[in-house]
N, C-alpha and C positions, 0 to 999 in steps of 0.2 A: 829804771826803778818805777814800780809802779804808784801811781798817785789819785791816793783812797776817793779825796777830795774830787776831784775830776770823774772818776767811776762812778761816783755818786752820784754826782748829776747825769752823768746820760744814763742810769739804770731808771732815774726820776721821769726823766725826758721821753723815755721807751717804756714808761707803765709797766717797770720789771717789778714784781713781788719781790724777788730772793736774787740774792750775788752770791755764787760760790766760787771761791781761790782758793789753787789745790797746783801745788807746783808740779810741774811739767805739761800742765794746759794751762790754755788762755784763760782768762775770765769769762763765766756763764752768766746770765742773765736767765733766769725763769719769766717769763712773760704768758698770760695768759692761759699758767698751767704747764706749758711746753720750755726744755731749756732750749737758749738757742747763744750760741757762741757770741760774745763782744769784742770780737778781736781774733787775731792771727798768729801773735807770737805769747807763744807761751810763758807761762810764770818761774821765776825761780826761788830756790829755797830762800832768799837773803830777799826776795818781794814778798812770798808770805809770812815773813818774820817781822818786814817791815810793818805791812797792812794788821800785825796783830799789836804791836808796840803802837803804832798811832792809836788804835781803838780801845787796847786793853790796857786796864790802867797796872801800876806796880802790883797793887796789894792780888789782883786777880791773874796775874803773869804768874804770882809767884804757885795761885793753885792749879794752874794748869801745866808749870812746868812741873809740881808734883805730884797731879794725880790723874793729865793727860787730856783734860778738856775744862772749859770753864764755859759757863752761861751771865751775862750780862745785858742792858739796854743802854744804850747812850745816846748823846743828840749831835752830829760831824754835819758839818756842811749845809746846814739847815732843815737836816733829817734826823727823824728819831728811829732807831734801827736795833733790832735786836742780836746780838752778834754771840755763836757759838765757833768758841776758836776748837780746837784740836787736833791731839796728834795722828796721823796714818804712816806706818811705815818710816816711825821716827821724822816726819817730817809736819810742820806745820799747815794747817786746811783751818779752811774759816767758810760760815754758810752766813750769809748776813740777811735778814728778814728788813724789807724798808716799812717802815709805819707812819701812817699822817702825823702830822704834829699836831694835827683838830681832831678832837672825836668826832664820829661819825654819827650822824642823825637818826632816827628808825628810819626817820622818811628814803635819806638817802641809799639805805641798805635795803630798802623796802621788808621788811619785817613786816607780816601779818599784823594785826591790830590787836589778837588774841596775845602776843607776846607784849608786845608795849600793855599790856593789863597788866600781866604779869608785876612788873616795877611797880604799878598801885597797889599790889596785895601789901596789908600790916605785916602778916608772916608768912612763912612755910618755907618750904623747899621748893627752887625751881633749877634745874636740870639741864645743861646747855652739854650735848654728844658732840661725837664727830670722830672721823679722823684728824690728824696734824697735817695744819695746812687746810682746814674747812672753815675756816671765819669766825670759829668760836670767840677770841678773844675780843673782832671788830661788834660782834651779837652783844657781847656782856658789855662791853665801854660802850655801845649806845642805849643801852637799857641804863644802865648809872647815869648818863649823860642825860636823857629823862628825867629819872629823881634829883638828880643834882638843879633843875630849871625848873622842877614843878612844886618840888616838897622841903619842909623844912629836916633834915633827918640829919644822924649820926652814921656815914659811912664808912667802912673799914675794908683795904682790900688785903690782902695773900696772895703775891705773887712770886712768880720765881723766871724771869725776871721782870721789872715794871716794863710794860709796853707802851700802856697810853697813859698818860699822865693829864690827871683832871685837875681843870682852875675851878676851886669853888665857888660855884652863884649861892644859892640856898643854903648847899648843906656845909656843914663839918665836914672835910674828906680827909683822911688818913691813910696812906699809899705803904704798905711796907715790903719790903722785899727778901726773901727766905735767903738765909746765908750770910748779908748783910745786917738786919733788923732783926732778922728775927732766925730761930735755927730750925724751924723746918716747919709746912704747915699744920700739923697736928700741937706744935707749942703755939705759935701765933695763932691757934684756933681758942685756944683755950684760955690763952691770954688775952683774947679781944673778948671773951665773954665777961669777960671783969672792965673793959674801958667803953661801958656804957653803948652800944653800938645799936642803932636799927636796921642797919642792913648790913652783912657781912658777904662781902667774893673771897670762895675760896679758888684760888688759880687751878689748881690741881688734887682732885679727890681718889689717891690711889691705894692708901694703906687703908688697916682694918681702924684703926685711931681717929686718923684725917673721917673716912665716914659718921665713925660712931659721934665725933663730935658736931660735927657739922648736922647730922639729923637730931640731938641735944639740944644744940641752940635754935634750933628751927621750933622742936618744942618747946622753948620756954619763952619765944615770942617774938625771936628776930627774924627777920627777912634773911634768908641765904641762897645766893649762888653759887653751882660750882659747875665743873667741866669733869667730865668722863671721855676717853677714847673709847667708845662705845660704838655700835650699828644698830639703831632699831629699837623703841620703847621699852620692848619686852627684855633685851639684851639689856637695858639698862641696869633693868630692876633686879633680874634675875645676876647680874654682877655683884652688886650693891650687894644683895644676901648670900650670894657665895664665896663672899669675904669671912664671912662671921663663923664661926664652929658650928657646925650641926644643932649642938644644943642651945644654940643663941638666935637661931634664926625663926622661928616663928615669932617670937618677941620683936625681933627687927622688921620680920614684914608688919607687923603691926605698928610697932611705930613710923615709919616709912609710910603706910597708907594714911595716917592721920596727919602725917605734915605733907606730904608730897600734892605742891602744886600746878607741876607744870615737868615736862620732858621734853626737852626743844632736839631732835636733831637735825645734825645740817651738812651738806655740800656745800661743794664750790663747783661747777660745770661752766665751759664756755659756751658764751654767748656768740650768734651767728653774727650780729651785727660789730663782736668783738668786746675785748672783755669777759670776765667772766662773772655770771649771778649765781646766789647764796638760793640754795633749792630747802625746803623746812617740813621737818615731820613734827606734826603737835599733835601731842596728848596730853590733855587738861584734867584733872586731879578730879574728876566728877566723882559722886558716888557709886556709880558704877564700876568705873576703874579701882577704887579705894577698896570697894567690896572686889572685885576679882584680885588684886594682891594679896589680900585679907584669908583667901580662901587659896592662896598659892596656885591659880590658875591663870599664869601670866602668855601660857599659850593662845586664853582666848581677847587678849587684850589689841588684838590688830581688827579682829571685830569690833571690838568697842571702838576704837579709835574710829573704823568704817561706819559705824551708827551715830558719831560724834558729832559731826559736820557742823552743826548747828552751834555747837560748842567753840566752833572756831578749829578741834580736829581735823586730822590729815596725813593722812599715810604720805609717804616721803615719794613714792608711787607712782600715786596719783598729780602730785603737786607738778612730776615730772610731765607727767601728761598733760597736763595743761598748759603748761612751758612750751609742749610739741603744738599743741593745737593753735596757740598765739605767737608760735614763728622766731620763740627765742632760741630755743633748743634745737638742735637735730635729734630726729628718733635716735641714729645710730649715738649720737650720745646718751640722751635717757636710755637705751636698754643695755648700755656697758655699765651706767651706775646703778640700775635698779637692781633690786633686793629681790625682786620675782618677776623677770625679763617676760615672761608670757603674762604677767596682767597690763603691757603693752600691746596687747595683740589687739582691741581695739583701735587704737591712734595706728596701731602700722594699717589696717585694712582701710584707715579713712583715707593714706597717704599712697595707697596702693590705682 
């Protein structure tokens, strides 16, 4: 029988990000981005029923035996761990996400210094992409982690489910979790704008609702962030309006230019020395930018981001390239994750 407790710990011990148990394989360990096997003998139905009963509590058994997966976070073994149970092929699989029990610092994630600003703006919209699996949630828990030690404020989060859990220094914090607390984040968006808040996380910004509220409350003076599965500044924005009906959208880019503070996107790439580092594309809510939304030309917004620099701007690109040049990266990794593999053709001729 497999024993959750014990996998635990050597997933800790081995720097694995993610456990998946999926009966008739072993236990996988993600490590560094790459899975790589924990073991030789494989799992069986009556071990991943067991490993979801230790994790999963009654009330959330009972939604996945009716509706075939559930989402929760819990804390086993002295780890807090995100755990998505469900079913394939009638049979139970579990993907388990491991998460510090400490937020994590700017310093230690190394975030630009243009994003730790970010958490001192009074309002707007700031903007945190990615795919699943890019460090989104570690980016947002150390920018709160910031305000929480620096500022006196009223924070509210929306999650689905809570990942990092913050001890108040400073602020008021208020953690709630969709499904649990609250029924999904367009009600909890709308309900936190009534329980007095200065900065609102919203976990996930998918519907036409979740958006229109969350750029609402950025107007009328709160701090907001939220998270998109996005690639790329201009993908952002041009998402974000292509939610809303034809005849609602020049209105939205307008609103959206006036609150929109910040566009973080990000990777995850391995690092040579091992490990892997959080790669970042910024674009900062200048007027320039504001006016190119305004004016629906979010085509030439990777320019502006290019004339930025100064702003703290950064094509996600370039940032790769600079990664090559200081020896953290391989080329052959930045031009598998770049966005336009030939504006590497300088760093490959440097390394040629």
């Amino acid at each position: 029988m497999i024993d959750i407790q014990d996998l635990l710990t050597r997933a800790r011990a081995e720097n694995a990000s993610d456990i998946h148990l999926t009966a008739g394989l072993p236990p996988v360990f993600r490590i560094d981005g790459a899975l790589t096997d924990a073991g030789s003998e494989a799992l069986t139905e009556a071990d991943t029923d067991a490993a979801a009963s230790a994790l999963v509590s009654p009330k959330l058994m009972e939604e996945y035996l009716r509706v075939g997966e559930a989402d929760l976070a819990v804390t086993a073994g002295g780890s807090r761990i995100r755990v998505n149970v469900f079913r394939q092929q009638g049979r139970t699989s579990l993907a388990l996400r491991l998460l510090p029990l400490r937020v994590p610092t700017a310093g230690e994630l190394m975030l630009p210094e243009v994003l730790v600003e970010q958490a001192d703006k009074p309002r707007g919209l700031v903007l945190v992409t990615g795919p699943t699996g890019s460090g989104k949630s570690s980016t947002l828990a150390a920018l709160l982690g910031h305000i929480n030690s620096t500022a006196r404020r009223h924070l509210i989060t929306l999650e689905n489910p809570i990942e990092y859990v913050h001890t108040p220094e400073k602020c008021v914090i208020n953690q709630r979790e969709v499904g649990s607390d609250t029924g999904s984040f367009a009600a909890g968006l709308r309900a936190a704008l009534r329980q007095d808040p200065d900065v609102i996380l919203v976990g996930e910004m998918r519907d036409l609702e979740t958006m229109s509220t969350a750029i609402t409350a950025a107007e009328t003076g709160h701090l907001v962030f939220g998270t998109l599965h996005t690639k790329g500044a201009a993908n952002t924005i041009d998402r974000i309006v292509g939610a809303f009906p034809s005849d609602q959208q020049e209105q939205i880019r307008m609103q959206l230019a006036d609150v929109l503070e910040c566009v973080i996107g990000q990777t995850l790439l391995p690092r040579i020395s091992g490990g892997r580092r959080a790669v970042f594309e910024v674009m900062v809510g200048t007027p320039a930018v504001k006016s190119l939304i305004r004016q629906n030309k979010t085509y030439q917004l990777v320019t502006a981001i290019q004339t930025g620099r100064k702003q703290g701007m950064m094509l996600l690109d370039d940032a790769m390239a600079n990664l090559v040049r200081a020896g953290e990266i391989t080329l052959e990794t930045a031009m598998g994750a770049a966005n336009d593999p030939d504006s590497l053709a300088g760093v490959q001729r440097m390394k040629l």
